[in-house]
C-alpha positions as a LaTeX table, in Angstrom:
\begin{tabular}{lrrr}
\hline
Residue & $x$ (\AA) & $y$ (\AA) & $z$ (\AA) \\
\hline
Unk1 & 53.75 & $-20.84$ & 219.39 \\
Unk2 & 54.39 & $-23.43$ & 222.33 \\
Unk3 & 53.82 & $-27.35$ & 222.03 \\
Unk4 & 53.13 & $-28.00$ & 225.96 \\
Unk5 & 54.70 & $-31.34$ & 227.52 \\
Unk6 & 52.27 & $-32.41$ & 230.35 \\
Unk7 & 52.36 & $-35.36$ & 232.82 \\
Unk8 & 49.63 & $-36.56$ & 230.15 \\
Unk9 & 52.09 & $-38.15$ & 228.35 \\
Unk10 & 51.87 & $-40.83$ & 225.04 \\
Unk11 & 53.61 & $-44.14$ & 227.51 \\
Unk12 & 54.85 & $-46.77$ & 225.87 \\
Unk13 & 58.22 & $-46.05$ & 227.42 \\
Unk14 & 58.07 & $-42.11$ & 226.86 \\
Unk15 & 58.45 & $-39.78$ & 230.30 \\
Unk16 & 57.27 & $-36.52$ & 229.76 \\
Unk17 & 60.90 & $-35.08$ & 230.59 \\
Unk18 & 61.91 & $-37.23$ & 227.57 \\
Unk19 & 59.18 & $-36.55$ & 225.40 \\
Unk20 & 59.95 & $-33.13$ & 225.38 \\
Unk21 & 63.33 & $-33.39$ & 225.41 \\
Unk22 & 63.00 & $-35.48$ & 222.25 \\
Unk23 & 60.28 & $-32.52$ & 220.66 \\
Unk24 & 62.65 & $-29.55$ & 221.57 \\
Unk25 & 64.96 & $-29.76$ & 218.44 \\
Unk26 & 62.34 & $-30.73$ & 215.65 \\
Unk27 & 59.74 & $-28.60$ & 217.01 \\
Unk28 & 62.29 & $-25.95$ & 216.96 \\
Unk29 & 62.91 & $-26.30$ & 212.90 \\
Unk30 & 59.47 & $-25.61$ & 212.43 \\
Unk31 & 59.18 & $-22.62$ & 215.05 \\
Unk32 & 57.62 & $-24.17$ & 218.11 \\
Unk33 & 58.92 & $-24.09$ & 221.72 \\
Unk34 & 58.49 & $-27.19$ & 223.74 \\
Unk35 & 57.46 & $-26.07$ & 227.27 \\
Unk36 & 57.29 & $-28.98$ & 229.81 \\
Unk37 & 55.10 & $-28.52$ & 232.43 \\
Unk38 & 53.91 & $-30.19$ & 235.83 \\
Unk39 & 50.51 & $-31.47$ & 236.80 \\
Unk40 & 47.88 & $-33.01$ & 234.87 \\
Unk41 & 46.77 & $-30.00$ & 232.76 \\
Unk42 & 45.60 & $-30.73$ & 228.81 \\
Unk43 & 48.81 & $-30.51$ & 227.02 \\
Unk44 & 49.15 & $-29.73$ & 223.49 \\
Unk45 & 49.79 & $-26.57$ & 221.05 \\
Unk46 & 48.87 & $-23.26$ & 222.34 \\
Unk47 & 49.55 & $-20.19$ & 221.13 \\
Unk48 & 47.68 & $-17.41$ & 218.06 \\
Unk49 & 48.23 & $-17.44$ & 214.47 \\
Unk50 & 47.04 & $-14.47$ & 211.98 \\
Unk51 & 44.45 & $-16.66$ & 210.81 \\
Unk52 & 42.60 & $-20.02$ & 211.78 \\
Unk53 & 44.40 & $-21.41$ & 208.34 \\
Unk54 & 47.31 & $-20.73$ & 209.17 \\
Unk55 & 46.88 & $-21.98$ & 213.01 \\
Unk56 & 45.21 & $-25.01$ & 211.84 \\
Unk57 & 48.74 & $-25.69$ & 209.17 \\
Unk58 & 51.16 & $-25.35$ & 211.94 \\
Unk59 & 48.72 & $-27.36$ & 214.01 \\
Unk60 & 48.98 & $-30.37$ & 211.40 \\
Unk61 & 52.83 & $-30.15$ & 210.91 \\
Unk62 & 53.57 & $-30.39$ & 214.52 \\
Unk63 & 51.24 & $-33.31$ & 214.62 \\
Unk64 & 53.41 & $-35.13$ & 211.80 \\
Unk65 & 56.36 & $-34.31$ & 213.80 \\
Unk66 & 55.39 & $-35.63$ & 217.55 \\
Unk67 & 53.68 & $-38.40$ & 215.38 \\
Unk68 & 57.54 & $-39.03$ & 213.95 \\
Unk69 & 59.23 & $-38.70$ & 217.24 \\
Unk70 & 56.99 & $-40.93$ & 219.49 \\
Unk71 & 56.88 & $-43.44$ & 216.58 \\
Unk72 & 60.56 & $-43.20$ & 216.65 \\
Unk73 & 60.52 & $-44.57$ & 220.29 \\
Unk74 & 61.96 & $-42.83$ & 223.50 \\
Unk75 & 66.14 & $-42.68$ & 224.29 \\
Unk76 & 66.85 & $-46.08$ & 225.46 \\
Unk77 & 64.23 & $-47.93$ & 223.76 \\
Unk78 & 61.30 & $-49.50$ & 224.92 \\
Unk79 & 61.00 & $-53.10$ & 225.58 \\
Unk80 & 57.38 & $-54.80$ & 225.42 \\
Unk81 & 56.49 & $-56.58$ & 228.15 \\
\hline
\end{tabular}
């Protein structure tokens, strides 16, 4: 399964290059490959699962981790203007 890192990134401070960056090691622990790619393509989770329970389960944990990691904040902080 593949989390996909477009240029549809969250802001506040995150790059997609850093974003995923950020997502490669958690994502990782749970079995997901960050893949960054170019343009403005919908981003997101892609991939097949036996079953649409068991998609829709790895679907909510990587949610709770990218929710961790951009709530976290991106290397170097972000400053509010």
């Amino acid at each position: 399964m593949q989390y996909v890192v477009t240029e549809m990134g969250p802001g506040m401070g995150w790059t997609p290059d850093n974003l995923a960056a950020s997502l490669r090691s958690p994502l990782a622990a749970i079995g997901v490959e960050v893949v960054r790619e170019t343009g403005m393509i919908e981003g997101g989770l892609r991939g097949s699962m036996p079953t649409p329970e068991a998609y829709k389960a790895k679907f909510d944990e990587v949610g709770r981790v990218v929710r961790r990691v951009i709530k976290a904040g991106p290397p170097g902080g972000y400053k509010f203007p």
